[in-house]
mmCIF file of the C-alpha atoms, coordinates in Angstrom:
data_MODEL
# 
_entry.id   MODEL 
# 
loop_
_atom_site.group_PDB 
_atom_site.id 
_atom_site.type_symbol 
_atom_site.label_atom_id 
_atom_site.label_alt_id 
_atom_site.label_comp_id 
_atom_site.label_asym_id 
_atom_site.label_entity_id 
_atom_site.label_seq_id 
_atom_site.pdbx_PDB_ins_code 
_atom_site.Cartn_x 
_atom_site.Cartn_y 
_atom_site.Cartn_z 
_atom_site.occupancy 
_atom_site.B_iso_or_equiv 
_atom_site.pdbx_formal_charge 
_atom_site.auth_seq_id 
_atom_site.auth_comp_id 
_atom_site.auth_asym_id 
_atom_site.auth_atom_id 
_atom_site.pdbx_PDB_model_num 
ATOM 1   C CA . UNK A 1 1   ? 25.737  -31.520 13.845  1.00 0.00 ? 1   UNK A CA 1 
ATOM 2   C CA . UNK A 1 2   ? 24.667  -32.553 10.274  1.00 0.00 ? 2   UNK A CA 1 
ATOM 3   C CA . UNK A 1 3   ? 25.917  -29.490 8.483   1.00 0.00 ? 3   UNK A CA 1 
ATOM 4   C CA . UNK A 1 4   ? 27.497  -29.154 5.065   1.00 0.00 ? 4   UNK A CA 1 
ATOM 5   C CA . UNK A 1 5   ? 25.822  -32.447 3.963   1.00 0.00 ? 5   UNK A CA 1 
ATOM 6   C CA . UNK A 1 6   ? 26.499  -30.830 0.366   1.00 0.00 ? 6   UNK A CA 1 
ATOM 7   C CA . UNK A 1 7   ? 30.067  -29.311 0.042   1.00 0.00 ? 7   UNK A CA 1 
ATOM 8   C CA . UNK A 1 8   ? 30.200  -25.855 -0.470  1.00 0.00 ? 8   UNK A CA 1 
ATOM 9   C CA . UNK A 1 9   ? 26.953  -25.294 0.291   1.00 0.00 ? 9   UNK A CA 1 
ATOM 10  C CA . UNK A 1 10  ? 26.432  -25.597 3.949   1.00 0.00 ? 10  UNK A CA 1 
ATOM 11  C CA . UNK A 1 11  ? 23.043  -26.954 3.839   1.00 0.00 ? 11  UNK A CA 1 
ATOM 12  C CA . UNK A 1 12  ? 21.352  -28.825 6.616   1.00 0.00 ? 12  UNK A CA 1 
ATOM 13  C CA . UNK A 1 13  ? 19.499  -32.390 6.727   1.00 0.00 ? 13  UNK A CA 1 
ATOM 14  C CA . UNK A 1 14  ? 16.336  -30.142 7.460   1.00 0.00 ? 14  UNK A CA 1 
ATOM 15  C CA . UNK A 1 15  ? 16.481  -27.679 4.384   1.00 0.00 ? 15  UNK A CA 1 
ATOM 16  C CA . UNK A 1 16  ? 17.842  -31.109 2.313   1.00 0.00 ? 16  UNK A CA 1 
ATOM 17  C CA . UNK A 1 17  ? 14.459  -32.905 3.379   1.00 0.00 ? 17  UNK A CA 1 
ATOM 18  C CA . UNK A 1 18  ? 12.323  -29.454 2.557   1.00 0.00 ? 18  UNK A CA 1 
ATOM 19  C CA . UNK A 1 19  ? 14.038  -29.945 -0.796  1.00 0.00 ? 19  UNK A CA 1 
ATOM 20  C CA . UNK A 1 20  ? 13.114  -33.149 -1.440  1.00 0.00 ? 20  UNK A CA 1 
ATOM 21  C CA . UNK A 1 21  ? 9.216   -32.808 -0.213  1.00 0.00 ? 21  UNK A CA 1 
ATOM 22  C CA . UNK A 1 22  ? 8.454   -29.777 -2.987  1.00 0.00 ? 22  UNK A CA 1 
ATOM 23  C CA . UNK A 1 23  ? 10.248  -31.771 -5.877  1.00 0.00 ? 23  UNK A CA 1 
ATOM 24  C CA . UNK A 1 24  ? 8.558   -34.928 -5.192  1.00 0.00 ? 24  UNK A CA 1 
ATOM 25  C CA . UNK A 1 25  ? 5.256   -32.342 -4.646  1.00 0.00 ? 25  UNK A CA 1 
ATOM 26  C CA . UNK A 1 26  ? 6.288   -30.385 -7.678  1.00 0.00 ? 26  UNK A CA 1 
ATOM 27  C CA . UNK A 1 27  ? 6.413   -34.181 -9.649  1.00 0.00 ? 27  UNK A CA 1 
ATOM 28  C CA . UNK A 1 28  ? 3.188   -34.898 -7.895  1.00 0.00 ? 28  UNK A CA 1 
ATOM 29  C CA . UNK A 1 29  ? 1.186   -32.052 -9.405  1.00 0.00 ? 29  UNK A CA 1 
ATOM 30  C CA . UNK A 1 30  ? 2.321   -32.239 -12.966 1.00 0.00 ? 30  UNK A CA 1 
ATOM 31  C CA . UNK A 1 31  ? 1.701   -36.232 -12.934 1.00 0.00 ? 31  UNK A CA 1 
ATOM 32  C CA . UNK A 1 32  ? -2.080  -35.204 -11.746 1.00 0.00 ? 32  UNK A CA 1 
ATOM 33  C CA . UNK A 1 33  ? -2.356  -32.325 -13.954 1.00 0.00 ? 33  UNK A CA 1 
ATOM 34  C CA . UNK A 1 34  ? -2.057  -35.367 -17.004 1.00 0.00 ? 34  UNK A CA 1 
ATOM 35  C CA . UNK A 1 35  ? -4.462  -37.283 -15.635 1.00 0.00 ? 35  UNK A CA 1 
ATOM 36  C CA . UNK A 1 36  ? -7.590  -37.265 -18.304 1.00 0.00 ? 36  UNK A CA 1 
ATOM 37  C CA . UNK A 1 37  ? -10.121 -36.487 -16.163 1.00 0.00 ? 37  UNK A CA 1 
ATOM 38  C CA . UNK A 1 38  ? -9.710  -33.064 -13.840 1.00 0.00 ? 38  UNK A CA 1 
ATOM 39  C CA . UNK A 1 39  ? -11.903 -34.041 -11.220 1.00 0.00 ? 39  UNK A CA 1 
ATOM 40  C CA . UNK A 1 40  ? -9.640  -36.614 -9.690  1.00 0.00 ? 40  UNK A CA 1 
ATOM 41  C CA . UNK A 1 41  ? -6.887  -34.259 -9.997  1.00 0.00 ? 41  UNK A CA 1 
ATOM 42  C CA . UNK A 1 42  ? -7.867  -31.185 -8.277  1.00 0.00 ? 42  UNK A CA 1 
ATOM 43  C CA . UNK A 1 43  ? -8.188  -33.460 -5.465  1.00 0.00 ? 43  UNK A CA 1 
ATOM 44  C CA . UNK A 1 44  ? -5.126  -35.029 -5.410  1.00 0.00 ? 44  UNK A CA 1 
ATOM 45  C CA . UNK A 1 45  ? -2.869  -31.923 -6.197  1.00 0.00 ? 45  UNK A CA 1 
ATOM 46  C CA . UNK A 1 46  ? -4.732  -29.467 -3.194  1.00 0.00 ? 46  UNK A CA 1 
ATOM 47  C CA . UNK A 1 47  ? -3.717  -32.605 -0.639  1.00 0.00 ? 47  UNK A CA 1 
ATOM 48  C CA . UNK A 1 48  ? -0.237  -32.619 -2.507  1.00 0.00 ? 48  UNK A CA 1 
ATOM 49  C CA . UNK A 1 49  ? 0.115   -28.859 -2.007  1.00 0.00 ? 49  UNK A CA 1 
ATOM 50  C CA . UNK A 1 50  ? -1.566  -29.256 1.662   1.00 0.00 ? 50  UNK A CA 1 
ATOM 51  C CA . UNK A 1 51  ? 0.804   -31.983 2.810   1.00 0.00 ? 51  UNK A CA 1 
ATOM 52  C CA . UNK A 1 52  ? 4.109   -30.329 2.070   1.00 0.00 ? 52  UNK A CA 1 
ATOM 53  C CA . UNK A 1 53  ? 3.359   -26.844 3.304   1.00 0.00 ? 53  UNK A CA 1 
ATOM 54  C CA . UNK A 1 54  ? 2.040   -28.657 6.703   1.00 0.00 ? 54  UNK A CA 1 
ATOM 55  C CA . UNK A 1 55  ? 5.490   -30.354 6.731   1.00 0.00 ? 55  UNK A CA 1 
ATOM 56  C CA . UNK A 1 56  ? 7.348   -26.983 5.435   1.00 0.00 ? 56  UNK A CA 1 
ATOM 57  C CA . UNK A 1 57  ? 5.421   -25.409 8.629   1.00 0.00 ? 57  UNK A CA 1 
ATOM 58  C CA . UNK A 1 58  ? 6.243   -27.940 10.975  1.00 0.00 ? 58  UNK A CA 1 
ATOM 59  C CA . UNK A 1 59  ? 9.987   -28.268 10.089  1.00 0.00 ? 59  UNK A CA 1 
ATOM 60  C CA . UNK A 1 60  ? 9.774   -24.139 10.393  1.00 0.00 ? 60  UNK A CA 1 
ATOM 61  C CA . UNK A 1 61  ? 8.351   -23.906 13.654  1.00 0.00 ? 61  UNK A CA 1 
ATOM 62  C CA . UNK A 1 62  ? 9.499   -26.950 15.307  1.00 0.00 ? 62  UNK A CA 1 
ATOM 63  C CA . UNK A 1 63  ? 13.108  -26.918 14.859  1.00 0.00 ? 63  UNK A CA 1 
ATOM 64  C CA . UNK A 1 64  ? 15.326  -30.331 16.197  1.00 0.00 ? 64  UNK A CA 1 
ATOM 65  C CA . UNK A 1 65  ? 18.291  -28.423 17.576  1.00 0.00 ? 65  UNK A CA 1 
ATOM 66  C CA . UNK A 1 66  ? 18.110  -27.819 21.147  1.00 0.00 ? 66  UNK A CA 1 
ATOM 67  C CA . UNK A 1 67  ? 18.577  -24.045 22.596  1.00 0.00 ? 67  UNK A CA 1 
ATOM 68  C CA . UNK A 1 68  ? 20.105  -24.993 26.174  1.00 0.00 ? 68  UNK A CA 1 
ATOM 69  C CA . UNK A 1 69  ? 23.774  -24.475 25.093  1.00 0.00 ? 69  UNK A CA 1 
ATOM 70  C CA . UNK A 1 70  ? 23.794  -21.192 23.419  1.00 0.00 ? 70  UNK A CA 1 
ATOM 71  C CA . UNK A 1 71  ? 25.763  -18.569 24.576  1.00 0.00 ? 71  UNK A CA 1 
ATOM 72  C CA . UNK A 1 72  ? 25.157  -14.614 23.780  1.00 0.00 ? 72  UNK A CA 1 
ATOM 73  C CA . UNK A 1 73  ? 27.665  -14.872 20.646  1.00 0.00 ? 73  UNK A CA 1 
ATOM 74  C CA . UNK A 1 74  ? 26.086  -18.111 19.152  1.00 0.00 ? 74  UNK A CA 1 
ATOM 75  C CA . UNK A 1 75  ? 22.416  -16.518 19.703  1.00 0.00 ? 75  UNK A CA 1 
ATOM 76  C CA . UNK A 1 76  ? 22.091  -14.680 16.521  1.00 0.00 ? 76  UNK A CA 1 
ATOM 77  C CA . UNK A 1 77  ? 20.461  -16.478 13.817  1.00 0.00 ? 77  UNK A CA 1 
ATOM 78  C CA . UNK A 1 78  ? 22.070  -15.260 10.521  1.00 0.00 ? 78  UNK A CA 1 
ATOM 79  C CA . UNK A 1 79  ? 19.248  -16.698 8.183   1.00 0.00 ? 79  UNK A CA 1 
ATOM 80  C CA . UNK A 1 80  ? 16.542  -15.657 9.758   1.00 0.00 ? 80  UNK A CA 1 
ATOM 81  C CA . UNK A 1 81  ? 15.604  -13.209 6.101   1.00 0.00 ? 81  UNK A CA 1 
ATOM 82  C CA . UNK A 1 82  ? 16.557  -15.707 4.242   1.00 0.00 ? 82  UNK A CA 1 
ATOM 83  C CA . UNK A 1 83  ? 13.676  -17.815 5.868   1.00 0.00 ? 83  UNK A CA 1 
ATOM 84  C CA . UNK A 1 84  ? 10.594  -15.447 5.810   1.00 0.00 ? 84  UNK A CA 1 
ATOM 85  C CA . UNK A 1 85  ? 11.538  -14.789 2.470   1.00 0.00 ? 85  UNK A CA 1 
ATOM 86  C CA . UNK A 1 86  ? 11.368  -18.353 1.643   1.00 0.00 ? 86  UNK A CA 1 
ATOM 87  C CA . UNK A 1 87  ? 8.084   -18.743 3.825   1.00 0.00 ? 87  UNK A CA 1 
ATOM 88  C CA . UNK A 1 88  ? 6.621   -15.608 1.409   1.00 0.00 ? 88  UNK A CA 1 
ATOM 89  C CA . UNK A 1 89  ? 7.471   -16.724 -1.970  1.00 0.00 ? 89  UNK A CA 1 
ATOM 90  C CA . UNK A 1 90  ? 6.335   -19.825 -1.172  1.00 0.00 ? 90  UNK A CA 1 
ATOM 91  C CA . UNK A 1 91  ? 2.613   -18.293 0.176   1.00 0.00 ? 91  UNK A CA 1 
ATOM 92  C CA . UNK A 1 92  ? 2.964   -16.062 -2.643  1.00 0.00 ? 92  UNK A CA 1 
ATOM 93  C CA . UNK A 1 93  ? 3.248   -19.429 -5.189  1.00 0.00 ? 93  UNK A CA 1 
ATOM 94  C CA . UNK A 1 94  ? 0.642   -20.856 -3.219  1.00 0.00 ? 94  UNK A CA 1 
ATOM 95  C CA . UNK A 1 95  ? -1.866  -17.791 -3.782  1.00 0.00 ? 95  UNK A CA 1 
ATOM 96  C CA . UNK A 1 96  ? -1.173  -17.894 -7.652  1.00 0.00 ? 96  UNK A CA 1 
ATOM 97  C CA . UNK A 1 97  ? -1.377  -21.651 -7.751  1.00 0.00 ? 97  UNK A CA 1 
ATOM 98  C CA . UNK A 1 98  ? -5.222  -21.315 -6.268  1.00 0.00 ? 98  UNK A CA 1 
ATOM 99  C CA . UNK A 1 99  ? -5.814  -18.623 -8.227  1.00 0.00 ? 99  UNK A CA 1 
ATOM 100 C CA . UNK A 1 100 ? -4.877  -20.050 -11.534 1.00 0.00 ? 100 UNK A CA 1 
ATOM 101 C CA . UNK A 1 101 ? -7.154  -23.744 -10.050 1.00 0.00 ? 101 UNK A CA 1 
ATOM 102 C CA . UNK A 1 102 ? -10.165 -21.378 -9.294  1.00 0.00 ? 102 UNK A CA 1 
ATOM 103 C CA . UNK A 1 103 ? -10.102 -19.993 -12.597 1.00 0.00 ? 103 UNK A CA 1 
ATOM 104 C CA . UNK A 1 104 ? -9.010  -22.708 -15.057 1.00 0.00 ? 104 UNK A CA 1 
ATOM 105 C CA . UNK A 1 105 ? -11.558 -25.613 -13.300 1.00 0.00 ? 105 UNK A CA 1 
ATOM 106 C CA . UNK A 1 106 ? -13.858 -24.335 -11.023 1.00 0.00 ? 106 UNK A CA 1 
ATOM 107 C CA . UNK A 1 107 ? -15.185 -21.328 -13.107 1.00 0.00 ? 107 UNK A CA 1 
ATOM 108 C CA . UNK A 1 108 ? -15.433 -22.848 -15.960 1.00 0.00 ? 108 UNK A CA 1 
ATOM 109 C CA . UNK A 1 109 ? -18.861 -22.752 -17.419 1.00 0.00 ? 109 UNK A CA 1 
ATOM 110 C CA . UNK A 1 110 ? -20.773 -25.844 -18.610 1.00 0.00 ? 110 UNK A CA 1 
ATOM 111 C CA . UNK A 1 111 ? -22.923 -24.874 -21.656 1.00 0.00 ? 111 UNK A CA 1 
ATOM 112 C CA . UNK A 1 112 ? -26.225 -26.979 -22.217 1.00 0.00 ? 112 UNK A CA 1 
ATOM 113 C CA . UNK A 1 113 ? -26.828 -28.608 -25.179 1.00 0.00 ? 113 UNK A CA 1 
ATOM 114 C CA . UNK A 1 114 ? -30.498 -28.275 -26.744 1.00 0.00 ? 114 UNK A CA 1 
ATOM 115 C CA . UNK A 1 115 ? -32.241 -31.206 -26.580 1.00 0.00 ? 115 UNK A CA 1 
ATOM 116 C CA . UNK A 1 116 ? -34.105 -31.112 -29.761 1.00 0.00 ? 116 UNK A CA 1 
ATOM 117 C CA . UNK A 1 117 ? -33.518 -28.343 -32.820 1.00 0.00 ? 117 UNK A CA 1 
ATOM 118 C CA . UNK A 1 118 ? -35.173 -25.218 -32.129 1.00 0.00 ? 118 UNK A CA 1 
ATOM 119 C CA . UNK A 1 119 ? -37.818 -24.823 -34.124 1.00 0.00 ? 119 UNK A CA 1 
ATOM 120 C CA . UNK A 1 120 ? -38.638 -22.327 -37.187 1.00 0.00 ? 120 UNK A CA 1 
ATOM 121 C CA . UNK A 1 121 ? -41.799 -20.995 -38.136 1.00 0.00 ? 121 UNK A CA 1 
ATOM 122 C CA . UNK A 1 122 ? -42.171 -20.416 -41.749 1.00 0.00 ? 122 UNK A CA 1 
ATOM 123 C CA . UNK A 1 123 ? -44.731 -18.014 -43.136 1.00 0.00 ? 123 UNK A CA 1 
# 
């Protein structure tokens, strides 16, 4: 097995890859957020946010370990809070970062500017 990959810590190579996708994500949005123009970066940062919870998903629901040696004792999973309460901050981050996009670009209003001066009647 691949555990403890961090002293101390007890960390496997899956959580140490999960890790490692939402910083480089994390890196990913605030790199598009600076781009000058907001229309390339909406883009860019909903595939960003996409792509790791699709991986976050798959690395939840398709773990590598294989179940056919488990006896009774070895059949409790000790982390198993730990991990929805993971999964629901991280929907609950997701919800606020949408929320915050929705308002901030796509709600925006784009005033018109006149195309000539109004004009005044004098008396």
């Amino acid at each position: 097995f691949l555990m403890a990959l961090v002293p101390g810590i007890n960390i496997g190579i899956g959580l140490l890859l999960l890790i490692i996708i939402w910083v480089v994500c994390i890196i990913a949005i605030i790199l598009l957020v600076l781009l000058p123009k907001p229309r390339y970066g909406i883009p860019g940062i909903s595939l960003a946010i996409v792509l790791a919870a699709t991986i976050t998903l798959i690395f939840i629901f398709y773990p590598r370990a294989s179940k056919g040696n488990l006896t009774n004792d070895e059949d409790i999973d000790e982390l198993f809070i730990g991990r929805i309460l993971l999964i629901v901050i991280l929907a609950i981050f997701l919800a606020i970062g949408c929320m915050s996009v929705t308002v901030l670009h796509w709600i925006e209003p784009i005033r018109a500017y006149p195309l000539r001066k109004p004009i005044h009647l004098s008396r």
